[in-house]
C-alpha positions as CSV (number, residue, x, y, z in Angstrom):
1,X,0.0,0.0,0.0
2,X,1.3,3.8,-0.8
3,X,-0.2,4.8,2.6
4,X,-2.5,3.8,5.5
5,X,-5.6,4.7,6.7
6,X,-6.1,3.8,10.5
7,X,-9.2,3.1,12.6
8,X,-8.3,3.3,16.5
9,X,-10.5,0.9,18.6
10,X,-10.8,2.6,22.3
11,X,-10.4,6.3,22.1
12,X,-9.5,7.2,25.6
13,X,-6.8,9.1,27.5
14,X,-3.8,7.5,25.7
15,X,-5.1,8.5,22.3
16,X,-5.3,12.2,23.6
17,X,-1.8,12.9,22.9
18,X,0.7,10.1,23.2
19,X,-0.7,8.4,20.3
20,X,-3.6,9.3,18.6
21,X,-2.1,12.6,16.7
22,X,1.0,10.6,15.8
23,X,-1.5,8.4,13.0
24,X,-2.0,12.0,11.9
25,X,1.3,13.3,11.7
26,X,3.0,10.3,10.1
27,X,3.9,10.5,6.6
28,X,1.6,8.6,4.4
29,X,-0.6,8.0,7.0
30,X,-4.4,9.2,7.6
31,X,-7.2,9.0,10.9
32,X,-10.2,8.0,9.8
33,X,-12.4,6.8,12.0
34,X,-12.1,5.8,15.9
35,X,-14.5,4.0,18.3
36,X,-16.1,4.0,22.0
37,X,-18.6,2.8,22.9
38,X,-19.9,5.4,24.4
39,X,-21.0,7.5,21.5
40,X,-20.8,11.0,23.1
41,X,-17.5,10.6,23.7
42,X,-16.3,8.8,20.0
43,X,-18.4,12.1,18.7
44,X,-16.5,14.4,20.7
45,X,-13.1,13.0,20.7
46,X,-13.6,12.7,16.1
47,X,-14.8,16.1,16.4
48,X,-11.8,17.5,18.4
49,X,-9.5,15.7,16.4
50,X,-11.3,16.3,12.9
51,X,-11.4,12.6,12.1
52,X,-14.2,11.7,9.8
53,X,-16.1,8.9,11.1
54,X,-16.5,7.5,14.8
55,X,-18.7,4.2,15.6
56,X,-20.1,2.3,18.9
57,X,-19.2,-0.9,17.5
58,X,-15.7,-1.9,16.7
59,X,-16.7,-4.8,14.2
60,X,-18.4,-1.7,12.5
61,X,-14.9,0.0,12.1
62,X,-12.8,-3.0,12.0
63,X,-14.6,-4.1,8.7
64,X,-15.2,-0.3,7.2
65,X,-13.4,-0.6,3.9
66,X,-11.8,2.6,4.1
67,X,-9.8,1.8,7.1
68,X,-6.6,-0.7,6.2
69,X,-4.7,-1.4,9.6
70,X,-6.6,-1.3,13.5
71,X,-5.1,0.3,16.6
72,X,-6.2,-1.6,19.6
73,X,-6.0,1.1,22.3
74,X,-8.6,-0.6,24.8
75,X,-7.2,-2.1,28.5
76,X,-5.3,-5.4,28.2
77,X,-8.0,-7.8,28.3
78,X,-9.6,-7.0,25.3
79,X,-6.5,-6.7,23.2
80,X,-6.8,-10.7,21.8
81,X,-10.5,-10.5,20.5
82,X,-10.0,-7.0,18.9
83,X,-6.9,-8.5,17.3
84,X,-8.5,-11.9,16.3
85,X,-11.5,-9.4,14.4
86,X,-9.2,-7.5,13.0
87,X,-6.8,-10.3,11.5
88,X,-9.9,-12.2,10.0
89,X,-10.4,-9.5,8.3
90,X,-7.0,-9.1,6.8
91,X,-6.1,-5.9,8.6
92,X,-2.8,-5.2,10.2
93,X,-2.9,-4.8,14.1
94,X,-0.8,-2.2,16.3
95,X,-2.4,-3.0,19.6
96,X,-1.3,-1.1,23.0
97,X,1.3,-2.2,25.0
98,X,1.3,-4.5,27.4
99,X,0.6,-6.3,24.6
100,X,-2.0,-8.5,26.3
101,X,-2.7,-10.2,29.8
102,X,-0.4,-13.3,29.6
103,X,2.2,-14.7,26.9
104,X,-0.4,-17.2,25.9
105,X,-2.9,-14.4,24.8
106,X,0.0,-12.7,23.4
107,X,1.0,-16.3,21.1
108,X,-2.9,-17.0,20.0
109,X,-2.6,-12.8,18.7
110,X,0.7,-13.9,17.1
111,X,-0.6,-17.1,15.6
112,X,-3.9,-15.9,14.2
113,X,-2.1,-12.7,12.5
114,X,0.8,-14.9,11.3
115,X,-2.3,-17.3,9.5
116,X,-3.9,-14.4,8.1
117,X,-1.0,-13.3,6.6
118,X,-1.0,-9.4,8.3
119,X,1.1,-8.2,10.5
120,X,0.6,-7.5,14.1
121,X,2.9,-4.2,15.6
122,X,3.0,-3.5,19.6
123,X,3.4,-0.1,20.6
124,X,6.6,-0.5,23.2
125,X,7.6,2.9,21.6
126,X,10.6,3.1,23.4
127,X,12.2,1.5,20.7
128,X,12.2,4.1,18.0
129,X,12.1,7.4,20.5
130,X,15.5,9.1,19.7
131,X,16.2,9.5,23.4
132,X,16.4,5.8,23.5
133,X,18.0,5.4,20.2
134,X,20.7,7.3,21.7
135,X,21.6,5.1,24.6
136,X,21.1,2.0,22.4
137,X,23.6,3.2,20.4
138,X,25.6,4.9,23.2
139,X,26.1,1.0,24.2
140,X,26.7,-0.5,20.9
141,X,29.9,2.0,20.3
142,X,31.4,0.8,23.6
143,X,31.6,3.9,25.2
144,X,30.7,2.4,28.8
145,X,33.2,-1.1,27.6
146,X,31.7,-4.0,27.7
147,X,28.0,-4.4,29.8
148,X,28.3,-6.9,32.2
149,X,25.4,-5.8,34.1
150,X,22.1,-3.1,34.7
151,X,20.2,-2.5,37.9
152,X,16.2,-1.4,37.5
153,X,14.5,1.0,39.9
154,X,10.8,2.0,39.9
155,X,9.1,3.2,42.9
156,X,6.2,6.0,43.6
157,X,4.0,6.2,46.8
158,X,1.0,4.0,46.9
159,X,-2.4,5.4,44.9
160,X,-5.7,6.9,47.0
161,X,-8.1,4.5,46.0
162,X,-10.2,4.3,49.2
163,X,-13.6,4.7,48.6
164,X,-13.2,5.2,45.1
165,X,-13.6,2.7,42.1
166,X,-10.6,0.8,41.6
167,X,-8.6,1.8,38.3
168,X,-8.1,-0.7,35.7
169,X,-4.4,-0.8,36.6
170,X,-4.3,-2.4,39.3
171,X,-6.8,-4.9,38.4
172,X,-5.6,-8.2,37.2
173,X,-8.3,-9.4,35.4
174,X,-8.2,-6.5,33.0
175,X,-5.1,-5.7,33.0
176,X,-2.6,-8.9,34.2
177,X,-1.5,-7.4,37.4
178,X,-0.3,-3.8,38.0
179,X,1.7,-1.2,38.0
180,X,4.3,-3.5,37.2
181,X,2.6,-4.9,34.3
182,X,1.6,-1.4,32.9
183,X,5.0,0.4,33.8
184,X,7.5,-2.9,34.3
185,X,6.8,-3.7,30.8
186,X,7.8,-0.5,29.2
187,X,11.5,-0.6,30.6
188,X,11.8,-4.7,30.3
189,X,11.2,-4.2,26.7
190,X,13.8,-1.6,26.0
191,X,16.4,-3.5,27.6
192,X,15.2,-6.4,25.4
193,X,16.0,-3.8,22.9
194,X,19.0,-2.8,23.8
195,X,20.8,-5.6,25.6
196,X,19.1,-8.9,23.9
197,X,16.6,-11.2,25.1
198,X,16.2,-12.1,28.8
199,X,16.9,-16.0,28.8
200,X,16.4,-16.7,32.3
201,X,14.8,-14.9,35.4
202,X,13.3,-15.5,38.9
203,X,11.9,-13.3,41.0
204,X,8.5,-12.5,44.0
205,X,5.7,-10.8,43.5
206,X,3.6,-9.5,46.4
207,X,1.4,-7.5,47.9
208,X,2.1,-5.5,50.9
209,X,-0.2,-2.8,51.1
210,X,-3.6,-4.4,50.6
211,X,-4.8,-1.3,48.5
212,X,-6.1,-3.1,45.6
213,X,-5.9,-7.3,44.4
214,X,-3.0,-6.9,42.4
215,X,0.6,-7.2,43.2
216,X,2.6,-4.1,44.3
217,X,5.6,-4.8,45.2
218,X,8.4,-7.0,42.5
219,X,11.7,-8.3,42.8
220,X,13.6,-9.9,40.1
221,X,17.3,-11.3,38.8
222,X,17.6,-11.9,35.5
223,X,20.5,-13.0,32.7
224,X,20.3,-12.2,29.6
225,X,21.2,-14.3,26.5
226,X,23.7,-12.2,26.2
227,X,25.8,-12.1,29.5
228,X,24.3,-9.6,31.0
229,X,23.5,-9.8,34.7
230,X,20.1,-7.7,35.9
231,X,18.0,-7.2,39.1
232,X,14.9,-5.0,39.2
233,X,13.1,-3.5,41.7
234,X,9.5,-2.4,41.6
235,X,8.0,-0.6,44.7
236,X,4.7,1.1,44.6
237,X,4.0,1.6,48.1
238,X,7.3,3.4,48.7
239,X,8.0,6.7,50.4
240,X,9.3,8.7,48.0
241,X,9.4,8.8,43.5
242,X,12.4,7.3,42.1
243,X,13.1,6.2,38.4
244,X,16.3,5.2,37.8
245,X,17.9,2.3,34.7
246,X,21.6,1.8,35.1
247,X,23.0,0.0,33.6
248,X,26.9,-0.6,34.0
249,X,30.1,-1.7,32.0
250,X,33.7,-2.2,31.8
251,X,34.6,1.6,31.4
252,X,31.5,3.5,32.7
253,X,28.0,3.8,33.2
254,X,24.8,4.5,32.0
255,X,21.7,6.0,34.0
256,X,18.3,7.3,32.8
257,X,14.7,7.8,33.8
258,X,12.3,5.1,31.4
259,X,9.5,7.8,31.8
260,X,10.8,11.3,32.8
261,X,12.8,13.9,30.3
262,X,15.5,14.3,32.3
263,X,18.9,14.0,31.3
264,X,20.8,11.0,30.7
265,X,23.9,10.5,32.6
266,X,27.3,9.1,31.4
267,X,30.2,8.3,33.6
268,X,33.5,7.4,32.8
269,X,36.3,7.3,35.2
270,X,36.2,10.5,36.6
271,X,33.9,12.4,34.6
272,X,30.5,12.8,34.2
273,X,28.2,14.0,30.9
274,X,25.1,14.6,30.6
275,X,23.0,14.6,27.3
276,X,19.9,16.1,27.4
277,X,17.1,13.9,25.5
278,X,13.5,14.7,25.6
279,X,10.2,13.2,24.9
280,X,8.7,14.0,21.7
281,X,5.2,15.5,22.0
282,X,3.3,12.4,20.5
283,X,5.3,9.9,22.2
284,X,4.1,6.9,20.0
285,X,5.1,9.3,17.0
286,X,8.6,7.7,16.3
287,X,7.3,4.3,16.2
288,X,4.3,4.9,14.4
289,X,6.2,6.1,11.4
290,X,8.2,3.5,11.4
291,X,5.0,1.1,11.7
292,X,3.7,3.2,8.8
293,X,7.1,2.6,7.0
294,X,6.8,-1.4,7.5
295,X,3.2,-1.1,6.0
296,X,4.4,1.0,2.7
297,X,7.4,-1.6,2.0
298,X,9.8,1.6,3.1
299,X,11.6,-0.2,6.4
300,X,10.6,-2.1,9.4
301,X,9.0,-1.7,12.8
302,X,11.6,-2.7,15.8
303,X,8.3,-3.8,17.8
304,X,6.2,-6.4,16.9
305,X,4.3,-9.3,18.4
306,X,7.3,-11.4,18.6
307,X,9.3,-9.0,20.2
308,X,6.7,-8.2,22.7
309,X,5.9,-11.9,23.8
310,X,9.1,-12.1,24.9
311,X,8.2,-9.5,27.6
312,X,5.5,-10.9,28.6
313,X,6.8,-14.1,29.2
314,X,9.3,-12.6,31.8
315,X,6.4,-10.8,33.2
316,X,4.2,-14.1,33.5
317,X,7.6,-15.9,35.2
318,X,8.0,-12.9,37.9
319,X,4.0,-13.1,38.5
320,X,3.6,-16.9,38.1
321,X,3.4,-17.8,41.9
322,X,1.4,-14.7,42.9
323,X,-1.8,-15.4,40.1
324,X,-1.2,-19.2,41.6
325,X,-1.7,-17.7,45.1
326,X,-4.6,-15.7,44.5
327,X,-6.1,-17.9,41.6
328,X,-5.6,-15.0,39.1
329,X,-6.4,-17.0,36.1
330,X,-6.9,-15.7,32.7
């Protein structure tokens, strides 16, 4: 195809900005129609962003001949059925990340796109924002030596969800856990990225708090295929905000925030640079081009579904005794 025409199931706060004005702003690449179901809101939101047609029904959009590939933007636990419609009807899939509830969700998305011969694109965007670029290729040069190892923080204070309904988030059966899943995902698939796949890993999930049924508190070791030693922490009942990769080598380190703009630091021997590298507006922007490029036979996406699975089998290993615990089955 010369260009693409999108139809973005689930229209909600991610679409606002992060993602939604990117399918705009990409070359050879067009918004035409979204969907909620809640019709005042798909009006409102096409009307905002001057997209021609909205819909209540997503089987109404996916099979609208005027749209050629489906963002799934909905929580996790619908991402497999919209994927399944939208690959029976031969339309490529970019569906939200995480890219679904389990690995085994993730593999029947995988197998039914691979059958119907269309792709299927996840949006880790990490992968094609130039801030990350930069450290990827930061650690391919072998300015910091050789990695031998990277240490993962991520910690906030605990949510007020007390007499308040509880946010898909932190509810497993929607979403696969918490904010682990949701945020733990994003910097497990960068490293993927850049360091190779994760062969092995162990870790405990738990919750401490008691706020909500999903874990909120994660530990985990991991080796990657290859060399690379890792341990991760993920804290969200902690005192204080702290977002923190480092990862370290022969000659130096690395360390940078996986969701904040600030700057990345470099240290080797005695000196210390740092490089500023901030978000782009749209977020999802860089990867969406390059989705859009895969699509017009002009390059290739560096996320796709069997990318992402790999993440999501680490994520299923950390959570595997807590779901067995608390019989969060999928």
């Amino acid at each position: 195809m010369e260009s693409v025409r999108w139809g973005i199931i689930g229209v909600g706060d991610v679409t606002e900005r992060k993602s939604g004005p990117g399918f705009q702003q990409a070359d050879r690449s067009e918004l035409v129609a979204v969907m909620r179901r809640d019709g005042a809101k798909a009006a409102d939101y096409a009307r905002r962003h001057q997209v021609p047609r909205w819909y209540t029904d997503a089987d109404q959009l996916i099979n609208d001949p005027e749209v050629d590939a489906v963002y799934v933007a909905t929580p996790p636990d619908s991402h497999l059925d919209y994927a399944l419609a939208a690959a029976a009807a031969g339309k490529p899939v970019y569906v939200e990340k995480p890219m679904a509830r389990t690995a085994e969700e993730c593999a029947r998305m995988i197998d039914a796109c691979e059958r119907a011969r269309v792709p299927l694109f996840v949006a880790y965007y990490r992968r094609a924002m130039p801030r990350f670029e930069m450290i990827k290729k930061l650690l391919d040069s072998g300015q910091i030596g050789e990695v031998r190892s990277v240490v993962i923080r991520n910690q906030r204070p605990a949510d007020p969800v007390e007499g308040a309904e509880l946010p898909w988030r932190v509810r497993p059966e929607i979403s696969g856990g918490g904010h682990f899943v949701d945020l733990g995902s994003h910097t497990l698939d960068a490293l993927d990225w850049m360091l190779g796949p994760i062969g092995s890993c162990s870790g405990v999930a738990v919750n401490r708090a008691g706020r909500y049924p999903a874990e909120d508190l994660v530990t985990g070791v991991f080796s990657f295929e290859s060399g690379v030693q890792g341990v991760g922490l993920w804290d969200y009942d902690a005192a204080q905000h702290l977002d923190e990769v480092e990862i370290i080598g022969t000659a130096g380190t690395v360390r940078f925030s996986s969701f904040g703009a600030e700057p990345v630091r470099i240290t080797t021997g005695e000196q210390e640079r740092l490089i500023d590298a901030p978000y782009p507006e749209a977020v999802q922007l860089p990867l969406i081009q390059k989705v859009v490029d895969a699509l017009t036979g002009r390059g290739e996406s560096p996320s796709t579904g069997r990318s992402a699975v790999r993440t999501a089998r680490v994520i299923d290993t950390l959570l595997a005794d807590y779901r067995r615990a608390h019989d969060l089955a999928y």
